[in-house]
C-alpha positions as CSV (number, residue, x, y, z in Angstrom):
1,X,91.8,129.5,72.5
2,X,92.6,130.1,76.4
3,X,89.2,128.8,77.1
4,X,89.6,125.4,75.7
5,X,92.5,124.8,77.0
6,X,91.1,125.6,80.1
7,X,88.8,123.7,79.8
8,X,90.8,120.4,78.6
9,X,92.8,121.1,81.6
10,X,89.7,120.8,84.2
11,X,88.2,117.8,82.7
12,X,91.7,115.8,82.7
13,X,91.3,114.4,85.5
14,X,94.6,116.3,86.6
15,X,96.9,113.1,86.3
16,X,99.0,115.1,84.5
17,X,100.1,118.1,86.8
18,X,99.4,115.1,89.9
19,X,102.7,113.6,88.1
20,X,104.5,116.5,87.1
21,X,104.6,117.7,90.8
22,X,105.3,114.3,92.4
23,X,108.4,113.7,89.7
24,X,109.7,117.6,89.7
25,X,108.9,117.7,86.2
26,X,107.1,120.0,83.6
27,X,103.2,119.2,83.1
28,X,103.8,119.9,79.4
29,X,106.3,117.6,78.9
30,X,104.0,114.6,80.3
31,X,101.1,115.9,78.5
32,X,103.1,115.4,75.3
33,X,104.8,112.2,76.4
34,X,101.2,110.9,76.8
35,X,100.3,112.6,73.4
36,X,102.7,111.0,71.2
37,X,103.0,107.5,72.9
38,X,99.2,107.3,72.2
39,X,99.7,107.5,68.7
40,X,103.1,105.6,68.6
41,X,101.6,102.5,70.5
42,X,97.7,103.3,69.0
43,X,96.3,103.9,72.1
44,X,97.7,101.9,75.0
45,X,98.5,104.8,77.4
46,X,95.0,105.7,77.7
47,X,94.4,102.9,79.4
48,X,97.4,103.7,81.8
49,X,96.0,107.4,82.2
50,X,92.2,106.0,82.8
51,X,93.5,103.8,85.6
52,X,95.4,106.8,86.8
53,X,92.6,109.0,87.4
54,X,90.4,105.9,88.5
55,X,93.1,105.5,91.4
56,X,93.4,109.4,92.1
57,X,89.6,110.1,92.5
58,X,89.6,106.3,95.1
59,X,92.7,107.8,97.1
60,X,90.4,111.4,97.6
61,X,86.9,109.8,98.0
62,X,89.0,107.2,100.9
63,X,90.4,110.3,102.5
64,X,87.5,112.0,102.7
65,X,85.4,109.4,104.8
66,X,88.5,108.4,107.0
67,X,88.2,112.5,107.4
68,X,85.6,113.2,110.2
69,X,85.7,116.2,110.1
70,X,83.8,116.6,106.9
71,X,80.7,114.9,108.8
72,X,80.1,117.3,111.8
Protein backbone atom coordinates (compact mmCIF):
# COMPACT_ATOMS: atom_id res chain seq x y z
CA UNK A 1 0.00 0.00 0.00
CA UNK A 2 3.00 2.52 0.95
CA UNK A 3 4.36 1.84 -2.45
CA UNK A 4 1.46 3.10 -4.40
CA UNK A 5 1.07 5.86 -2.78
CA UNK A 6 4.42 6.51 -3.22
CA UNK A 7 4.22 6.21 -6.29
CA UNK A 8 0.96 8.42 -6.98
CA UNK A 9 2.83 10.96 -5.06
CA UNK A 10 6.01 11.13 -7.59
CA UNK A 11 4.03 11.08 -10.67
CA UNK A 12 1.67 14.10 -9.52
CA UNK A 13 3.38 16.43 -10.75
CA UNK A 14 3.76 17.75 -7.04
CA UNK A 15 1.13 20.69 -7.48
CA UNK A 16 -0.22 19.53 -4.55
CA UNK A 17 2.53 19.84 -1.83
CA UNK A 18 3.86 23.05 -4.32
CA UNK A 19 0.38 24.54 -2.89
CA UNK A 20 0.22 23.34 0.43
CA UNK A 21 3.63 24.97 1.24
CA UNK A 22 2.99 28.24 -0.60
CA UNK A 23 -0.65 28.66 1.37
CA UNK A 24 0.63 27.00 4.92
CA UNK A 25 -1.77 24.36 4.50
CA UNK A 26 -2.05 20.51 4.73
CA UNK A 27 -1.16 18.61 1.35
CA UNK A 28 -3.95 16.16 2.30
CA UNK A 29 -6.49 18.54 2.57
CA UNK A 30 -5.80 19.91 -1.10
CA UNK A 31 -5.41 16.47 -2.38
CA UNK A 32 -8.98 15.87 -1.18
CA UNK A 33 -10.33 19.30 -2.10
CA UNK A 34 -9.15 18.33 -5.64
CA UNK A 35 -10.66 14.78 -5.19
CA UNK A 36 -14.13 15.62 -4.46
CA UNK A 37 -14.51 18.86 -6.64
CA UNK A 38 -13.60 16.53 -9.47
CA UNK A 39 -16.44 14.49 -8.98
CA UNK A 40 -18.83 17.30 -7.76
CA UNK A 41 -18.13 19.43 -10.96
CA UNK A 42 -17.38 16.06 -13.29
CA UNK A 43 -14.05 16.85 -14.00
CA UNK A 44 -13.33 20.54 -14.28
CA UNK A 45 -10.35 20.81 -11.75
CA UNK A 46 -8.30 18.60 -13.74
CA UNK A 47 -8.00 20.94 -16.15
CA UNK A 48 -6.96 23.55 -13.43
CA UNK A 49 -4.37 20.94 -11.95
CA UNK A 50 -3.04 20.04 -15.68
CA UNK A 51 -2.42 23.76 -16.24
CA UNK A 52 -0.79 23.82 -12.89
CA UNK A 53 1.90 21.40 -13.42
CA UNK A 54 2.16 22.71 -17.21
CA UNK A 55 3.20 26.17 -15.47
CA UNK A 56 5.38 24.54 -12.64
CA UNK A 57 7.56 22.35 -14.96
CA UNK A 58 7.83 26.07 -17.54
CA UNK A 59 8.86 28.14 -14.32
CA UNK A 60 11.85 25.12 -13.62
CA UNK A 61 12.87 24.51 -17.26
CA UNK A 62 13.12 28.86 -17.53
CA UNK A 63 15.23 28.84 -14.37
CA UNK A 64 17.35 26.43 -15.38
CA UNK A 65 18.62 28.11 -18.73
CA UNK A 66 18.60 31.70 -17.14
CA UNK A 67 20.96 29.34 -14.59
CA UNK A 68 24.55 29.35 -16.12
CA UNK A 69 25.87 27.63 -13.93
CA UNK A 70 24.30 24.35 -15.08
CA UNK A 71 26.25 24.82 -18.56
CA UNK A 72 29.91 25.03 -17.40
Amino acid sequence: MEQIKLFFQGSAFGVCSKLGEKLHFPIDSIRLFFIYSSFITLGSPIILYVSMAMLMKLRTYFRRMNNPILFD
